[in-house]
C-alpha positions as CSV (number, residue, x, y, z in Angstrom):
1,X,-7.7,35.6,-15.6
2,X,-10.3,34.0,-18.2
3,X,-6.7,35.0,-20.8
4,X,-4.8,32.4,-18.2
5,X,-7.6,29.8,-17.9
6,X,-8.0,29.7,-21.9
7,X,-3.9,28.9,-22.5
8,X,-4.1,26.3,-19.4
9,X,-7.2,24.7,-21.0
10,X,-5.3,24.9,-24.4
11,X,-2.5,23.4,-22.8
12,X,-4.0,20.2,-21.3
13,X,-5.8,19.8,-24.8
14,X,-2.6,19.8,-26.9
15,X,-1.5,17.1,-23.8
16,X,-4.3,14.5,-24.7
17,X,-3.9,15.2,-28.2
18,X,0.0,14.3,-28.1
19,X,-0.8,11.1,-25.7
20,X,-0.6,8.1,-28.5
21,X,-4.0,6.1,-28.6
22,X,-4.0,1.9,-28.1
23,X,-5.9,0.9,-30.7
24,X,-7.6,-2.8,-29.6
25,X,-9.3,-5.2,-32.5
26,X,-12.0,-6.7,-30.5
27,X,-13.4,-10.5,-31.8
28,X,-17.0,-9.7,-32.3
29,X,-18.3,-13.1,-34.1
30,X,-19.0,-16.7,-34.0
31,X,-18.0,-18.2,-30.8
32,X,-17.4,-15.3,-28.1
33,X,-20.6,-14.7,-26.7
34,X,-21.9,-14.0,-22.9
35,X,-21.2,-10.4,-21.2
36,X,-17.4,-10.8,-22.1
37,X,-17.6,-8.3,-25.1
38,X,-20.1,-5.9,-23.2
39,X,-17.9,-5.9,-20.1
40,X,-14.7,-5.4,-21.9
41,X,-16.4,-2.2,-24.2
42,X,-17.3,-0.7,-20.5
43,X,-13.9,-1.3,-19.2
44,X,-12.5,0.4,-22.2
45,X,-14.8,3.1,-22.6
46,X,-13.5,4.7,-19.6
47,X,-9.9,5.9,-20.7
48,X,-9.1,8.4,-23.1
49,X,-6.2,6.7,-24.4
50,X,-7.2,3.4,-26.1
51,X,-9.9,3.3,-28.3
52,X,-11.3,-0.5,-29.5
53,X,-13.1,-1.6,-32.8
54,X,-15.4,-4.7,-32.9
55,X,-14.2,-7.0,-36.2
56,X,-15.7,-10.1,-37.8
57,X,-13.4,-13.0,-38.6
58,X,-13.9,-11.9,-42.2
59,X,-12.5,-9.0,-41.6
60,X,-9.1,-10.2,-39.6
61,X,-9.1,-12.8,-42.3
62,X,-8.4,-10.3,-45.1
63,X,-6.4,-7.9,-43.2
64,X,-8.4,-6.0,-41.0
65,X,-5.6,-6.1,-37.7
66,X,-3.5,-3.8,-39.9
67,X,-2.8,-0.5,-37.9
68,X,-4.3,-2.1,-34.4
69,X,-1.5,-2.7,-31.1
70,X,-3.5,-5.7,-30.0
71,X,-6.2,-7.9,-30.7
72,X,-8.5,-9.3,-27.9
73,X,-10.7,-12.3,-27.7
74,X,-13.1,-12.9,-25.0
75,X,-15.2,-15.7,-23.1
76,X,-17.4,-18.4,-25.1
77,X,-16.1,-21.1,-27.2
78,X,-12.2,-21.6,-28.1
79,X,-12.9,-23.8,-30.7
80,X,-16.0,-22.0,-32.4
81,X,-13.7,-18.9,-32.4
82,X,-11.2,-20.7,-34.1
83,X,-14.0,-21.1,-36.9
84,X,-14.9,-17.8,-36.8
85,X,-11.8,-17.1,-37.9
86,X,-11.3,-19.8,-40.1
87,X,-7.8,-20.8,-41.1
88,X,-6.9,-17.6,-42.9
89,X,-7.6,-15.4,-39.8
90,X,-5.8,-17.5,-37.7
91,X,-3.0,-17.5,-39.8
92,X,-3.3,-13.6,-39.8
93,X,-3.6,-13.1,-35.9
94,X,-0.5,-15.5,-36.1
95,X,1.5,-13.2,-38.2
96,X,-0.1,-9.9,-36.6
97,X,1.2,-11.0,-33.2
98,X,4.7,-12.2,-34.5
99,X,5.8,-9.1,-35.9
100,X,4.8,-7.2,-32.5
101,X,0.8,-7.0,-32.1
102,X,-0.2,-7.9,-28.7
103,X,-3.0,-10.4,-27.7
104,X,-5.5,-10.2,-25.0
105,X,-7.4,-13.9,-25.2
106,X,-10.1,-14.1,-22.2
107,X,-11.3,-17.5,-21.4
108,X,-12.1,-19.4,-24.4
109,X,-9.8,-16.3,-25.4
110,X,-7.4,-18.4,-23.4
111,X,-7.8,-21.8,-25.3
112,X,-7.3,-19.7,-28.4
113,X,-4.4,-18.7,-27.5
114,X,-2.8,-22.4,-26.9
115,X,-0.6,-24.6,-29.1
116,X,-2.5,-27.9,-27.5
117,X,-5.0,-28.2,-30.1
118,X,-5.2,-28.4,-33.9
119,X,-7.2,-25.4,-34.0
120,X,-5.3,-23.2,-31.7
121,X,-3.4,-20.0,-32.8
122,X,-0.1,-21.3,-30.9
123,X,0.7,-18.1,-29.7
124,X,1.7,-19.5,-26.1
125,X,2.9,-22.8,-25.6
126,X,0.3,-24.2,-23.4
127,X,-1.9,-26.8,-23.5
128,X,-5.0,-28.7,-21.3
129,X,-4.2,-30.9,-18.8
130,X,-7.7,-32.6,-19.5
131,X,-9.9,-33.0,-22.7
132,X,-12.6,-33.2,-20.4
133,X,-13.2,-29.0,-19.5
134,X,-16.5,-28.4,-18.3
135,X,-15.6,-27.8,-15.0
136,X,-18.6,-25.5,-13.8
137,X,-19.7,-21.7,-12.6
138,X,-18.9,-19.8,-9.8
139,X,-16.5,-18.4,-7.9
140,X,-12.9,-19.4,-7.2
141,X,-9.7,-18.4,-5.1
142,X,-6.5,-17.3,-7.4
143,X,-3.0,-16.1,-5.4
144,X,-0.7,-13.9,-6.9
145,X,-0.1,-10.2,-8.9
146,X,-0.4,-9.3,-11.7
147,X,0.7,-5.9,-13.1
148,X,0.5,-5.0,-9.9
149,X,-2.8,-5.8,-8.9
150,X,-2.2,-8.2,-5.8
151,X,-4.3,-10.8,-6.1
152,X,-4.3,-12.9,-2.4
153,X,-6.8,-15.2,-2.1
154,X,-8.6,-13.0,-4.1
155,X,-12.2,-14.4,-5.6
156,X,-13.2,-13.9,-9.3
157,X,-15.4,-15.7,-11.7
158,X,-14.5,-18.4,-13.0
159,X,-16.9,-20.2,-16.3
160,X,-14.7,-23.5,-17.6
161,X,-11.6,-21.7,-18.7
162,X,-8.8,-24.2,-19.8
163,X,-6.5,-25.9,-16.8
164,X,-3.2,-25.4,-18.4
165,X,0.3,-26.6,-18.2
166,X,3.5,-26.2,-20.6
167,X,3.3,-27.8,-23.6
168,X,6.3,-28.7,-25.6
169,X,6.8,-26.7,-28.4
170,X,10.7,-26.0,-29.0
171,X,10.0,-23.2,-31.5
172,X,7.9,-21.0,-28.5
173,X,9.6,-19.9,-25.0
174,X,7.7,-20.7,-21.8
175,X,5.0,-18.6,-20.4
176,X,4.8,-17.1,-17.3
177,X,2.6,-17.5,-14.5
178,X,1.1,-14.4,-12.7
179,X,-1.9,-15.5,-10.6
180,X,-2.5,-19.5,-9.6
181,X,-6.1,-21.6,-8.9
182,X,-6.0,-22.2,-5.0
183,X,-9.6,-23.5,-5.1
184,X,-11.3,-25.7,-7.8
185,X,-14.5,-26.6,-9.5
186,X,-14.3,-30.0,-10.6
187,X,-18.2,-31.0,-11.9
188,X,-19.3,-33.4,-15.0
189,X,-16.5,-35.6,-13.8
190,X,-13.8,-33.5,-14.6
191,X,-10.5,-34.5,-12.7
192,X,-10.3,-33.4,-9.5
193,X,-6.8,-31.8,-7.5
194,X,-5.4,-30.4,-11.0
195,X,-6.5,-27.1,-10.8
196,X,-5.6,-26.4,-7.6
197,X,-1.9,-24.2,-8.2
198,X,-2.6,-24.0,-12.0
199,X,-1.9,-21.2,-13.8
200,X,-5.1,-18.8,-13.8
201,X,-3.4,-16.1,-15.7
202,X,0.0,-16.1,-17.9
203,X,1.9,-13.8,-20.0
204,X,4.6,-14.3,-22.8
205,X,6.2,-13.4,-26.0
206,X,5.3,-14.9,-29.5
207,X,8.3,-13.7,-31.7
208,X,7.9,-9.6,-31.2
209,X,4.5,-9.6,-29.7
210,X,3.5,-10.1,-26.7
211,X,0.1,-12.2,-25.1
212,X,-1.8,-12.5,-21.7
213,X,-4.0,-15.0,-21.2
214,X,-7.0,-15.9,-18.4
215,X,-8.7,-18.5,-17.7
216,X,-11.3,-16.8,-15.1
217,X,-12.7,-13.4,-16.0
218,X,-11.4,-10.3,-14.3
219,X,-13.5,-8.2,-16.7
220,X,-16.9,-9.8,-14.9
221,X,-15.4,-9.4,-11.4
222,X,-15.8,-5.9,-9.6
223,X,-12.7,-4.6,-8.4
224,X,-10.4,-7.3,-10.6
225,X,-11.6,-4.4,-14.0
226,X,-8.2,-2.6,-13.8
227,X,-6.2,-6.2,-14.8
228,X,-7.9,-6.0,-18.2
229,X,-6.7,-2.6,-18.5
230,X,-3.2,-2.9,-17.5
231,X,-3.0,-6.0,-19.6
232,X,-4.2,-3.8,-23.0
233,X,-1.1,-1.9,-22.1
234,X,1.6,-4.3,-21.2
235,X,0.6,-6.5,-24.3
236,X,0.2,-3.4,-26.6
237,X,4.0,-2.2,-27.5
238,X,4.3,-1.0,-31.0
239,X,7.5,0.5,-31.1
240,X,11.0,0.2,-29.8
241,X,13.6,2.5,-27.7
242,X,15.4,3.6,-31.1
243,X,16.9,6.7,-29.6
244,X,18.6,4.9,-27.0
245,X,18.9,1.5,-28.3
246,X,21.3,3.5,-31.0
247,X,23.0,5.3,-28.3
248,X,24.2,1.9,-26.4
249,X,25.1,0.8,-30.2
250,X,27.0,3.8,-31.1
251,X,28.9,3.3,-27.8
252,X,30.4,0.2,-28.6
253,X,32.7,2.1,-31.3
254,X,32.7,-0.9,-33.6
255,X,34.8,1.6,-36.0
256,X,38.2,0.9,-33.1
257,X,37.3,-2.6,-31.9
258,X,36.9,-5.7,-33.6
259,X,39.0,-4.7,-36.3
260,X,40.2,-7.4,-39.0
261,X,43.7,-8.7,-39.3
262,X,44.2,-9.5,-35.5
263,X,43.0,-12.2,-32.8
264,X,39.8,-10.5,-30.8
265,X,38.1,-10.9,-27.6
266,X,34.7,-11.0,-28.6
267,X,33.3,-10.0,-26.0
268,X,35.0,-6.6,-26.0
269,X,36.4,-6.5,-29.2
270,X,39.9,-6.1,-27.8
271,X,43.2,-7.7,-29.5
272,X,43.7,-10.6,-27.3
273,X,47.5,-10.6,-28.7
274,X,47.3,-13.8,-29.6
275,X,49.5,-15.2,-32.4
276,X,48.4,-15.4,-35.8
277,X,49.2,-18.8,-36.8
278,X,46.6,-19.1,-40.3
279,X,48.5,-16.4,-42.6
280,X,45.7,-16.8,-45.2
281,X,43.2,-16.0,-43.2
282,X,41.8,-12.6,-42.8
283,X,40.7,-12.9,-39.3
284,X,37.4,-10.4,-39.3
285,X,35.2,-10.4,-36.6
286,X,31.3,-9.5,-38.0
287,X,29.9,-12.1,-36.1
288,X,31.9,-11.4,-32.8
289,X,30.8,-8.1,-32.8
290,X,26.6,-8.7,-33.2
291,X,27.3,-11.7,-30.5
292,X,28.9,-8.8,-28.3
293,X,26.0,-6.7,-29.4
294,X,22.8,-8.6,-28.5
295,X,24.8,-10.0,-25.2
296,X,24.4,-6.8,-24.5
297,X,21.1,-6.1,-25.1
298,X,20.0,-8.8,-23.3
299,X,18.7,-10.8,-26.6
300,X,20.2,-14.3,-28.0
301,X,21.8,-14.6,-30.8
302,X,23.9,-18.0,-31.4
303,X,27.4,-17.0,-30.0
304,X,30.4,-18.5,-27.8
305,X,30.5,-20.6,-26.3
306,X,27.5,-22.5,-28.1
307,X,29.5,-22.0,-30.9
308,X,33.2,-20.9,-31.7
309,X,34.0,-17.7,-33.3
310,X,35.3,-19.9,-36.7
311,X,32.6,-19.6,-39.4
312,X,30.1,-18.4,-36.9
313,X,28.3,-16.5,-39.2
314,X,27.6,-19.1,-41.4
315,X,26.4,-21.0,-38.3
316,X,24.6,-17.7,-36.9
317,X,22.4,-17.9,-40.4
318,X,21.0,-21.4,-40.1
319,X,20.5,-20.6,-36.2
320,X,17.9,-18.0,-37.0
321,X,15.5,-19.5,-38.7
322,X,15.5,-22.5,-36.5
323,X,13.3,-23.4,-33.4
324,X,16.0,-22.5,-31.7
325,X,16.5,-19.2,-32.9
326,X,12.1,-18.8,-32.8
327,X,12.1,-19.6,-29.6
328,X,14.4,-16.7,-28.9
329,X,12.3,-14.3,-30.5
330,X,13.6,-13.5,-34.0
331,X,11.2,-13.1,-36.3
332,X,12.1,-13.3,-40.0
333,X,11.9,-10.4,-42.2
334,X,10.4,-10.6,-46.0
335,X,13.0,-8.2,-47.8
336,X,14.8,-5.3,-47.3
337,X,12.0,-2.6,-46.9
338,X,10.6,-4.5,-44.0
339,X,13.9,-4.6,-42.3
340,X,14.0,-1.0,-42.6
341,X,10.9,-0.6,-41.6
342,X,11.3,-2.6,-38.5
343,X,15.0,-1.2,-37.7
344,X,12.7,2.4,-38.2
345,X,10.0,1.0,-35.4
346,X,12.7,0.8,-33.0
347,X,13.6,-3.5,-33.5
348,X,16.8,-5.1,-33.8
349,X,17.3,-6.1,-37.3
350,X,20.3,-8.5,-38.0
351,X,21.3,-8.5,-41.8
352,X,22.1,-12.0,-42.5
353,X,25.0,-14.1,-45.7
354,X,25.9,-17.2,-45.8
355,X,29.2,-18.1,-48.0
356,X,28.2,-20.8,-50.1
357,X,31.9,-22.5,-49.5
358,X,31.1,-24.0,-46.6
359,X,35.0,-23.5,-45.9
360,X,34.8,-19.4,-46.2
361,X,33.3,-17.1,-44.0
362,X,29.7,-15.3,-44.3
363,X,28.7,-12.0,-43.3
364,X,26.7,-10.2,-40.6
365,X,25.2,-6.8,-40.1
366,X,22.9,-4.9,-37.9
367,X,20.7,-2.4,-39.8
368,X,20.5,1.1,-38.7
369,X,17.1,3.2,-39.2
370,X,17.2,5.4,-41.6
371,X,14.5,7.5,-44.0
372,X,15.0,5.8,-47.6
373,X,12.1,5.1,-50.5
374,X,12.0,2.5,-52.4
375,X,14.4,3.2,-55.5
376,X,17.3,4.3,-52.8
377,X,16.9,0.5,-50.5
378,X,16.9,-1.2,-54.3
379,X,20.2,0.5,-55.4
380,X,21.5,0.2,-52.0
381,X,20.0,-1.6,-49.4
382,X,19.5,-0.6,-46.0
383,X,22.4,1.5,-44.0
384,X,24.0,-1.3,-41.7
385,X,26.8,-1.4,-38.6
386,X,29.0,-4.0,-38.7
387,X,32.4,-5.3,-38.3
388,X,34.4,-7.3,-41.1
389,X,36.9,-6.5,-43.7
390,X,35.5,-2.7,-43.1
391,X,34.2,-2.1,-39.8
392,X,32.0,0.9,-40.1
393,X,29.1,3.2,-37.5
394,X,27.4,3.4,-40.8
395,X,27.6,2.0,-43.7
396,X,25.1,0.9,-46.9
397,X,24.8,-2.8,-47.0
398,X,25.7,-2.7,-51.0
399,X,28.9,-1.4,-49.8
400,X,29.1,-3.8,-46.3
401,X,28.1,-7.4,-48.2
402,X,30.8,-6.1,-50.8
403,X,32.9,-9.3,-50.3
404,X,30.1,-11.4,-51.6
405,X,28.8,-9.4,-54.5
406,X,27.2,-12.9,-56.3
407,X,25.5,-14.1,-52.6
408,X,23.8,-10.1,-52.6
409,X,20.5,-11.1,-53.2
410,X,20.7,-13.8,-50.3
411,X,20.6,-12.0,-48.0
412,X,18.0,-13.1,-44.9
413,X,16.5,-10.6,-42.3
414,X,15.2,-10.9,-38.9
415,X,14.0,-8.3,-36.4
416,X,13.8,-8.9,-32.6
417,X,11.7,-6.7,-30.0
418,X,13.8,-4.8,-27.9
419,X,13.6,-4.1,-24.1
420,X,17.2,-2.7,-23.3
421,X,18.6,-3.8,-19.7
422,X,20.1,-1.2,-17.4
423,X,23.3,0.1,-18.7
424,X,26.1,-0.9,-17.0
């Protein structure tokens, strides 16, 4: 019996030692004051699963978010935490959130978290419908769910958070609203009605990360905790679906379809049997095939009809460094061994050429994961997929960009978080 109990004990052990810790960065510095950071270090001390760290703006300024899933600011001053951080940690939680960290911003957290104001981070495209924000203490009414918590006419505290509403920025996508205001506060001659059906709390993407914001605060409201805590672990994804993002990949048999020398559907890759009437041309299909791809996937790329399949991936590489292509969620890579390391984490890497002869076609690739040090990605870059004048399942990108041998160092990247639809 005591044998049986040991190995079931052992067993549950080797359970919680498999199940993958959130690690949260906690703002712990100028600005964020009151019981927010108390409140939120009582809430996370409960699980077993996600452990947090307080940091100084110092220490995000010179790297500190490395290794974290999200950070999380809470209530006090926007603006003074903005100073905490100073312009170099802002930049950082900027980049830490664009290449997939997740952000938790808690009242002033909130105003943070907006591209309104010259200090803001920009990480949601929201701004204040006012200047004037001191709008008083107390209780309010919000309507809606979020993460399942259903939240009809459902009090919670509420301590001047910012009275949002989309801003305008055409490099960020829109947020989206999970719990509205139905009752206001409206002292010190603050405007009165606009609160009323604003958004309370939001969610969104900023390139591969995502953020939640509140503008009342869960955390100091019993029986509102558990938002906090499913919001740690909505906004914390670190890694991607590679297994099966690869398997719906594989599927598409890019090796049979989209082959060169013939007219294509690009949507399936299929010889339309149309006639060849341009006997120079070479008619290969790299860019038809990544459209059909992230179609698939359910992620943007710049594709038919927006653009026609001539020269599209010349076109496809100025798209994807535009707002356009920002605001879709691509994220640009800084060489080769961060687009392996992303492809390896389970993102969507596109390879990206464009011919210099505006007249000639570029090239395209998606980069596969694959275990490669240094020396190995500089003699031959990344493994890709890709149609073209060789459509391959795998191939190096040395050998894939092969038709522009003098353009090989030109090469772009960009990664884009993946959350696959269901397979049809």
């Amino acid at each position: 019996m005591r044998y049986s109990l040991s190995i079931f004990l052992l067993t549950l052990g080797l359970l919680a030692a498999d199940k993958p810790v959130i690690k949260v960065a906690l703002y712990d510095d100028v600005g964020a004051t009151g019981k927010g950071i108390p409140c939120v270090t009582e809430i996370m001390g409960k699980t077993s699963d996600i452990k947090l760290t307080r940091l100084k703006g110092a220490d995000i300024a010179t790297g500190a978010l490395k290794g974290y899933d999200l950070v999380m600011f809470t209530g006090g001053s926007g603006s003074a935490e903005a100073g905490g951080l100073g312009e170099k940690g802002r930049e950082e939680v900027r980049g830490f959130v664009r290449h997939g960290g997740g952000y938790v911003g808690i009242c002033a957290g909130a105003y943070l978290a907006c591209s309104g104001f010259e200090w803001g981070l920009g990480v949601l495209n929201a701004k204040t419908v006012s200047p004037k924000w001191r709008r008083g203490q107390g209780e309010v009414k919000i309507d809606g769910q979020a993460f399942g918590e259903k939240l009809a006419d459902r009090g919670v505290r509420y301590a001047n958070g910012p009275i949002i509403k989309a801003d305008v920025r055409k490099d960020l996508p829109e947020f989206e609203t999970l719990a509205s205001f139905r009752t206001e506060l409206a002292e010190n001659d603050t405007p009165v009605g606009v609160m009323v059906n604003a958004p309370a709390m939001v969610r969104g993407t900023f390139g591969m990360g995502r953020v939640f914001t509140s503008s009342p605060h869960p955390e100091q409201t019993a029986g509102l905790e558990p938002i906090v805590e499913k919001a740690v672990r909505w906004v914390a994804r670190s890694k991607g679906p590679t297994e099966e993002l690869w398997k719906r990949l594989e599927a598409m048999e890019v090796d049979k379809l989209w082959l060169p020398g013939a007219i294509v559907d690009w949507k399936t890759g299929l010889p339309t049997g149309q006639a060849i009437k341009d006997a120079k041309s070479k008619h290969t299909h790299c860019s038809q095939f990544v459209a059909a791809a992230t179609e698939r996937l359910g992620v943007y790329v710049l594709r038919p009809p927006e653009h026609g399949v001539v020269l599209l991936a010349n076109a496809q590489f100025d798209w994807l460094p535009s707002a356009a292509g920002m605001k879709a969620g691509w994220v640009a890579l800084k060489d080769a061994a961060a687009a392996q390391a992303a492809a390896n984490d389970g993102r969507l890497v596109l390879a990206s050429l464009k011919n210099p002869d505006p007249a000639k076609s570029g090239h395209i690739a998606i980069v596969r994961p694959a275990n490669k040090d240094a020396e190995l990605l500089a003699k031959e870059g990344p493994d890709v997929m890709q149609a073209g004048g060789t459509n391959a399942l795998r191939t190096t990108m040395r050998k894939g960009f092969g038709n522009h041998k003098q353009e090989y160092d030109q090469i772009t990247f960009y990664a884009h978080a993946v959350e696959l639809p269901a397979a049809k």
